[in-house]
N, C-alpha and C positions, 0 to 999 in steps of 0.2 A: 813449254814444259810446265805440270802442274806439279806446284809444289802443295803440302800439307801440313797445317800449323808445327809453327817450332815446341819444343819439349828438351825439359833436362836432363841428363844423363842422372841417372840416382848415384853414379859412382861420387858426382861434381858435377849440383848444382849450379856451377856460375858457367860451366860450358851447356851450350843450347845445338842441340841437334835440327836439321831440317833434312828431310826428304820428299823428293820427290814421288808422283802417283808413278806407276810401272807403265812404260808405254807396251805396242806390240809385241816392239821392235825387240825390248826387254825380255818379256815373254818367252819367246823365243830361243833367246840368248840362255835362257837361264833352264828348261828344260832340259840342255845335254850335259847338267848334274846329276849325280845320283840323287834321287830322293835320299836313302838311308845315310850321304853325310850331309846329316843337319848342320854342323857345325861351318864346314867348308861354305854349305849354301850359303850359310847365314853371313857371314864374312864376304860371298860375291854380292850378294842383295845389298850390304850397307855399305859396301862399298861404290855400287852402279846407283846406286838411287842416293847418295850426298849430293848434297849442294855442293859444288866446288868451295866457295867462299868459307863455309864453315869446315869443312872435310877435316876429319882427321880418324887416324887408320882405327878402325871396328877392332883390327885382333890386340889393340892394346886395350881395348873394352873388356869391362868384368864380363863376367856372362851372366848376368843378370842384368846389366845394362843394354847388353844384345837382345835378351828375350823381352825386355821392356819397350825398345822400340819396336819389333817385329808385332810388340802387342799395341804400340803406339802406332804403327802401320795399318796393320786389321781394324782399329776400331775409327782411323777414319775414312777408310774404304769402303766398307762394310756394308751392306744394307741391313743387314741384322743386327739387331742388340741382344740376341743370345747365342750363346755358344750351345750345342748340342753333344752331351758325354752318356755313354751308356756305361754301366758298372754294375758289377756283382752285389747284388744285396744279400748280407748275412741274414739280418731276420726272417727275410722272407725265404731264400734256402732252406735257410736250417727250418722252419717251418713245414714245406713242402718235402722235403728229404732230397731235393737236389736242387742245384746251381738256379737261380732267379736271378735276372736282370730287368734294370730300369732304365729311361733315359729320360734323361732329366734338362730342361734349360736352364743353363748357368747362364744368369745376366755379365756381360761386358761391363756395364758400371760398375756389379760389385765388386766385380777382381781389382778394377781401375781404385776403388776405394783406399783397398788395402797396400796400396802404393805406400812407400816413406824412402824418402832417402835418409843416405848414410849419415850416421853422427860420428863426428869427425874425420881426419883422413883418414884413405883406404890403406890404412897399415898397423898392425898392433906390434909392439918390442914384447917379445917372451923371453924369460929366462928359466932354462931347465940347466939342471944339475953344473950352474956355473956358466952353462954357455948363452950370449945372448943368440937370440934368431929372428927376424922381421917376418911375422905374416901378413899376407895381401891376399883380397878376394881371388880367385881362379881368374885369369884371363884370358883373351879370346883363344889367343896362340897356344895356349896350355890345354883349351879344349882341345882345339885342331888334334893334337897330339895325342890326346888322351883317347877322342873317336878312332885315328885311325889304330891304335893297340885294339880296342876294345871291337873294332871289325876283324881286326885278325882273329882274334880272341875266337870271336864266333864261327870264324871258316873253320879252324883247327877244330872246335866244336862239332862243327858239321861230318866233318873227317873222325870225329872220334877217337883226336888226336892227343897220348896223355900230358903232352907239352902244356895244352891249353888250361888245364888245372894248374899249374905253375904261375901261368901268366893272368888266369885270371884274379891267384892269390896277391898281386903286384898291384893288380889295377888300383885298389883302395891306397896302395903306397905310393902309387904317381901322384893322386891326386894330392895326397900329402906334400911329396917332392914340389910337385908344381906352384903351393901358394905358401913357400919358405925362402928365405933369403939369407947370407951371413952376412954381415956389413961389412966386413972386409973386405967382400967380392962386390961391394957396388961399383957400378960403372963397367963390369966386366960383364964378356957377352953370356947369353943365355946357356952356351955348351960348358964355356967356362966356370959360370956358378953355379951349374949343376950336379958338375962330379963332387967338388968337396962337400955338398948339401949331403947328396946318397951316401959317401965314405961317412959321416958322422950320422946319419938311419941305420946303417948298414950294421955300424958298430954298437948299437945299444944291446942289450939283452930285451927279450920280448915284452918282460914286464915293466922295463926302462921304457919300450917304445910308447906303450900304452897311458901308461902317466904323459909323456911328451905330445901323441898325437890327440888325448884330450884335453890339454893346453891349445894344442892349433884352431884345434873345431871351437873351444868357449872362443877364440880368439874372431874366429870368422864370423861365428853367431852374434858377438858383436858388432861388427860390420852390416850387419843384414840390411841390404838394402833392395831398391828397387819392387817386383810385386812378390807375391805369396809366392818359394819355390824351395824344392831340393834338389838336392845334387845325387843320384844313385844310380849306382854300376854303370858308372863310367857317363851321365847324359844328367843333363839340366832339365829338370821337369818343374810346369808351373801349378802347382793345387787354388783349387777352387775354394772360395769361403762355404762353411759349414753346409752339406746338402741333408736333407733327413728320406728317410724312407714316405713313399708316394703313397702307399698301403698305410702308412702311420703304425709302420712297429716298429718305430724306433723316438717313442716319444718323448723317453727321459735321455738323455746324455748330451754332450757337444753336437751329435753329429757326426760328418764322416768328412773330411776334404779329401774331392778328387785330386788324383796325379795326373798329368797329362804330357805328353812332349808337343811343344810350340814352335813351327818348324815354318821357315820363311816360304817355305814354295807349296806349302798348305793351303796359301794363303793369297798368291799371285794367281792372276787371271790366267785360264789357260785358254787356248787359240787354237 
């Protein structure tokens, strides 16, 4: 078995990951996933390719620690050092009076650049209107969860289902529900500290929740770890450092960072 240099978790530094290169045999194994749950893959891939000696469970990994290894996987796999993204360009659109794309190579170092791990633990104490609450980055299991709502979401969608506006209005509250804690309920399982978290969301007024759920976000934003990413409609996407227009009409400003989804079986050899 080939293994590929160790690396640290951005959640915590002092734990060292190692994985192994994917064999056939893997290969194989790992195609009667659905592509579209990235998240589920991602959790079979880090969990079949650990080293036993270091192993420890991916779905208690942030997900930006998941998408950091799967981007520590690809780049030394790789024979490439650039990623290839094609995107909408405004200037040149709006220019021509319709839709213009470019495809650009985003280099693998720069992304690998903007790496940082977390400053300090992965936990902030907030206090709103009196009550304390512990937020923690999203982690794996809270993806799992949140993907499969958010594929129902889309079937009901497909059906034309008016349930699906309902549940898709929730989605942005899972993610909330998922990286809150009460300290009363530590040590209690995951179903068990869930319901009294929702009863106390549930209960705010909308302008109440609003002040609370921009306390969680400043609280996560300080957390940021691992490489350039966001979290939007229910999926972890990784953005590229600053790309400019190819054409050069976009010569004053930052820039533009691609989004992207970074998805384990993108990225495994097929057979």
């Amino acid at each position: 078995m080939s293994f590929l240099p160790d690396f640290c978790l951005p959640s915590d530094p002092a734990r060292s990951v190692r994985l192994a290169e994917a064999t056939v045999a893997d290969a194989i194994d790992f195609s009667g996933v659905d592509p579209l749950c990235e998240e589920e893959a991602t959790s079979l891939f880090l969990e079949r390719l650990q080293a036993k000696e270091k192993y420890t469970d991916p779905r208690q990994w942030t997900v930006e620690d998941r998408r950091y290894a799967l981007f520590m996987y690809h780049l030394h796999t790789t024979q490439f050092a650039d990623l290839p993204l094609t995107y909408a360009c405004q200037p040149c659109s709006e220019a021509a009076g319709h839709e213009v794309t470019h495809t650009v190579s985003v280099k693998l170092a720069a992304m690998a650049e903007e790496y940082t791990p977390i400053a300090g633990k992965p936990l902030r104490d907030v206090v709103h209107e009196g009550h304390a609450v512990i937020v923690h980055p999203l982690l794996g299991v809270d993806a799992e969860i949140i993907e499969k709502t958010r594929m129902g979401i889309i079937a009901l969608e497909q059906e034309k289902n008016a349930i699906a506006r309902k549940e898709r209005s929730q989605l942005a509250l899972l993610r909330i529900l998922s990286c809150i804690d009460i300290p009363a309920m530590e040590g209690k399982t995951e179903q068990e500290r869930r319901k009294p978290v929702e009863k106390f969301i549930l209960s705010m007024s909308t302008s109440e929740f609003q002040g609370f759920s921009s306390k969680v976000m400043n609280a996560l934003a300080e957390m940021r770890h691992g490489l350039q990413s966001v979290f939007k409609d229910g999926r972890i996407l990784l953005e590229t450092p600053p790309v400019r227009c190819p054409e050069g009409r976009d010569k004053e400003g930052p820039g533009i960072r691609l989004q992207f989804p970074f998805r384990a079986f993108d990225y495994i050899p097929r057979v």
